[in-house]
N, C-alpha and C positions, 0 to 999 in steps of 0.2 A: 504494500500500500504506500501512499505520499504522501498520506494526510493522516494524522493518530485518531482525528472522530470518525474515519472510517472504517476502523478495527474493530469489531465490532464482539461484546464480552464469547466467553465460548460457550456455544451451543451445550456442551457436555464433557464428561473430563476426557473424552480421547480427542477435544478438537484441538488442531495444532496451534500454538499461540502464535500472532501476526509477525512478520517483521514491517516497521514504517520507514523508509527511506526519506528521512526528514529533511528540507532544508537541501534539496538538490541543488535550486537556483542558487543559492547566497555562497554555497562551500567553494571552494577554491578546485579547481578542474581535477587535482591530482591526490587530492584528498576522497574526492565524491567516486574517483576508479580504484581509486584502492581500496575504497570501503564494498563496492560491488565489486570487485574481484574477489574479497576477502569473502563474503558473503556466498558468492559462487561455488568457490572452491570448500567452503560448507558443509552444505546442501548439495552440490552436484550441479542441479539443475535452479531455475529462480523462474518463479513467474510474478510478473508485475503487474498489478490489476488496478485500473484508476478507470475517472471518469470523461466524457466528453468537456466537461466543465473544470477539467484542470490546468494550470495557470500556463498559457504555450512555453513561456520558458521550463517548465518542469518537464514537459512532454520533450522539448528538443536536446534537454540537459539527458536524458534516457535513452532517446537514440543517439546521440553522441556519445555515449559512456559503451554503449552495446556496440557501435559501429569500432571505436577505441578497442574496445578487448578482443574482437574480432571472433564471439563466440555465441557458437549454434546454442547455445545451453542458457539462455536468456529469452523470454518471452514477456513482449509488452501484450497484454490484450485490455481493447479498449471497447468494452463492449456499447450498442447505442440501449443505453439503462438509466433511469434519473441517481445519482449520487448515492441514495436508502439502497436502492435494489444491487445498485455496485458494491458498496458496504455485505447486504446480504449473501451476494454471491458468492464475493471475497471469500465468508465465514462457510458458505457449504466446501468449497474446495479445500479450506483446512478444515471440515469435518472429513473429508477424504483422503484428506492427507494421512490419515493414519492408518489406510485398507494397504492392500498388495495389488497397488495401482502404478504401470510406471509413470517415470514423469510427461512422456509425450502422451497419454492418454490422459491423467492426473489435468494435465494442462489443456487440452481440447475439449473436457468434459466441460468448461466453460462454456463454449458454447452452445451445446446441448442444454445446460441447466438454466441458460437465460431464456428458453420457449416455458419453462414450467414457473417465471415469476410474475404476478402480476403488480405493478408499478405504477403510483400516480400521486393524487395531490389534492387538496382542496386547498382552492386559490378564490385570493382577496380581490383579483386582478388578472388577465390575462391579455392585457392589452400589451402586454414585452413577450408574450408567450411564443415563442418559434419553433417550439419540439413538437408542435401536434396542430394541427390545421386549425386553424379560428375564423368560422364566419364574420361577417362585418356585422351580424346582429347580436352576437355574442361581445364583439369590441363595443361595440357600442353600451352593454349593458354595464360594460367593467365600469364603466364612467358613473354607473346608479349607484350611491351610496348604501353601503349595506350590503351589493350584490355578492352570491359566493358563488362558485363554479366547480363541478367536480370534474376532475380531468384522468384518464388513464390514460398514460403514453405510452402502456408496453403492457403485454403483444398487439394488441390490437387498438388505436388510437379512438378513444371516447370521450366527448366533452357536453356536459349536463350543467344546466343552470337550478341550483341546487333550490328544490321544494318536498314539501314533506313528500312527495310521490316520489322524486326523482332517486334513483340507482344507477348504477354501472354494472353493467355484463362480467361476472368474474369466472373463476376458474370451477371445471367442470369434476376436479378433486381436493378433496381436504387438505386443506393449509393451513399454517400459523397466519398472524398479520403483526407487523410491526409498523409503530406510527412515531413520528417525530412532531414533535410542535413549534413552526415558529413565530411570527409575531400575530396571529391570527387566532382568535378565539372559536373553537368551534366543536361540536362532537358528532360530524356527519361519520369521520372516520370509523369512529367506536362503532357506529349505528351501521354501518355497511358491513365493516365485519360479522354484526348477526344477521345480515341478511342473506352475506354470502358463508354463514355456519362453518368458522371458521374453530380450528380448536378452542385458542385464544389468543389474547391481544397480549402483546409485549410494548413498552417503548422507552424511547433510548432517544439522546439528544440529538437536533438539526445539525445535516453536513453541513462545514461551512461554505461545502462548492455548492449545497439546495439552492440557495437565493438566485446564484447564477445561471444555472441551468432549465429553470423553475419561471425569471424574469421577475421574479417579486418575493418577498422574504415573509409579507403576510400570507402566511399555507400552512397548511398541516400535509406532510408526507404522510402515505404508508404505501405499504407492502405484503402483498401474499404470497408465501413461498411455503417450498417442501422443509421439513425437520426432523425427519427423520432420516439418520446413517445408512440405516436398512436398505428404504426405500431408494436414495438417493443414488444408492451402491449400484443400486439393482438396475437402474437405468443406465446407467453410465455403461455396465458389464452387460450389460442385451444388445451394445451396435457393435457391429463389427469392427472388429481392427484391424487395422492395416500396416505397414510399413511405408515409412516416408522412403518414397527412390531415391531420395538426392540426402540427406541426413541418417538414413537408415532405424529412426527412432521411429516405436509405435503410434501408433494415431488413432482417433477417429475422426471421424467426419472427411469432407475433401481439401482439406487443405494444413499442412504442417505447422503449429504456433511456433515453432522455433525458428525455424530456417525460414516460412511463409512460401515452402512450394507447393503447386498442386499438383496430382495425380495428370502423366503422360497423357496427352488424346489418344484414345484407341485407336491404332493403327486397320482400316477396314481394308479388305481385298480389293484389288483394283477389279472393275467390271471389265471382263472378256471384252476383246474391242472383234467389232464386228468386221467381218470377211470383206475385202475390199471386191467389189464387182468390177471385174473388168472384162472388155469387149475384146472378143476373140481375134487374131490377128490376120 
């Protein structure tokens, strides 16, 4: 992680505890690779999980440092998640971290596990909102004092101008919900979670990337996700594995987090080329 509030406490006592890679932008070039070399050689393997909303010099200080060490054994993944659900993610992958997973799968499994989160926000305001499509009747309401809006940006983008009727489409399996509060007073979050029959509600304080990412700091985040190790295992170990051609590490899905190649195009037969007709002489 690059941010300590997005560490998020552990699920349970086999969840791996975070490393936060603090203070990339400010450390001094040769300090910042020798602390991720130091870290690398570790662990083995590193993966780095931030969000769309993190600060570009911290993004470019990370592949500068990876481009620096010149090693396949570093994975940035940046998945498109608001800030809660990055945090969330973060903490399934070291709940995994402790199975007999290896690290090219360990690490790919990210993005498998961001189809099974759902992600959004009750906003004061959605007139800076640029993660999820906003009608002009919707901007227009941001301007109604009072107005609140419910928004889910992930998996599927939903945005509802909140009344006692109004809900969001959630997930079609049992989930936790975790909710973050920032400067907006509200309890649509709590009341969604018993609509969408969630175990139970947890929460935990606002990222400080939410406001940015979000366009307004009056919201209440939350999140539904899987929490169980079992469960979580068990999805990850049903898709097939592969080997990376160019890295030779395990995978799932089509495309390598380490090295970022994808699987060769299939080479197809060339079609028989047809008889040339020619006139007799």
């Amino acid at each position: 992680m690059t941010s300590a509030d997005m560490a998020l406490p552990a699920q349970d006592e086999r969840t791996m505890p975070a490393v936060v890679l603090t203070g990339l932008d400010h450390k001094p070039l040769d300090q910042a690779l020798t602390d991720l070399h130091a870290l690398t050689e570790q662990y083995g393997h590193v993966v780095v999980v931030c969000s769309q909303a993190t600060p570009e010099p911290v993004v470019r200080r990370l592949y500068t440092l990876r481009s620096l060490l010149e090693s396949d054994r570093i994975a940035l993944f940046r998945p498109d998640l608001p800030p809660l659900g990055i945090a969330v993610l973060a903490r399934q992958l070291r709940q995994l971290a402790s199975c007999d997973l290896s690290p090219g799968v360990l690490a790919s499994a990210g993005r498998l596990l961001t189809h099974y989160i759902h992600a959004g926000a009750v906003l004061g305001s959605v007139a800076r909102l640029d993660r999820v499509p906003v009608g002009l009747k919707a901007h227009a309401r941001s301007w109604v004092p009072g107005s609140q809006f419910a928004v889910l940006a992930h998996p599927e983008p939903q945005l509802v101008k909140i009344t006692p009727e109004a809900t969001l489409k959630g997930p079609e399996f049992s989930t936790w919900m975790l909710v973050a509060k920032g400067q907006l007073q509200s309890d649509w979050a709590a009341g969604l979670g018993t609509r969408w029959g969630v175990h139970g509600l947890r929460e935990t304080p606002l990222p400080a990337e939410s406001p940015a990412w979000w366009g307004t700091g009056r919201m209440v985040e939350f999140c539904g996700y899987l929490a169980d190790l079992s469960v979580l295992y068990q999805l990850v170990t049903s898709v097939r594995q592969t080997s990376c051609h160019w890295c030779g590490i395990d995978v799932i899905g089509d495309r390598c987090v380490f090295c970022s190649a994808t699987p060769p195009p299939a080479h197809e037969p060339a079609a028989p080329r047809a008889l040339e007709q020619r006139t007799p002489a």
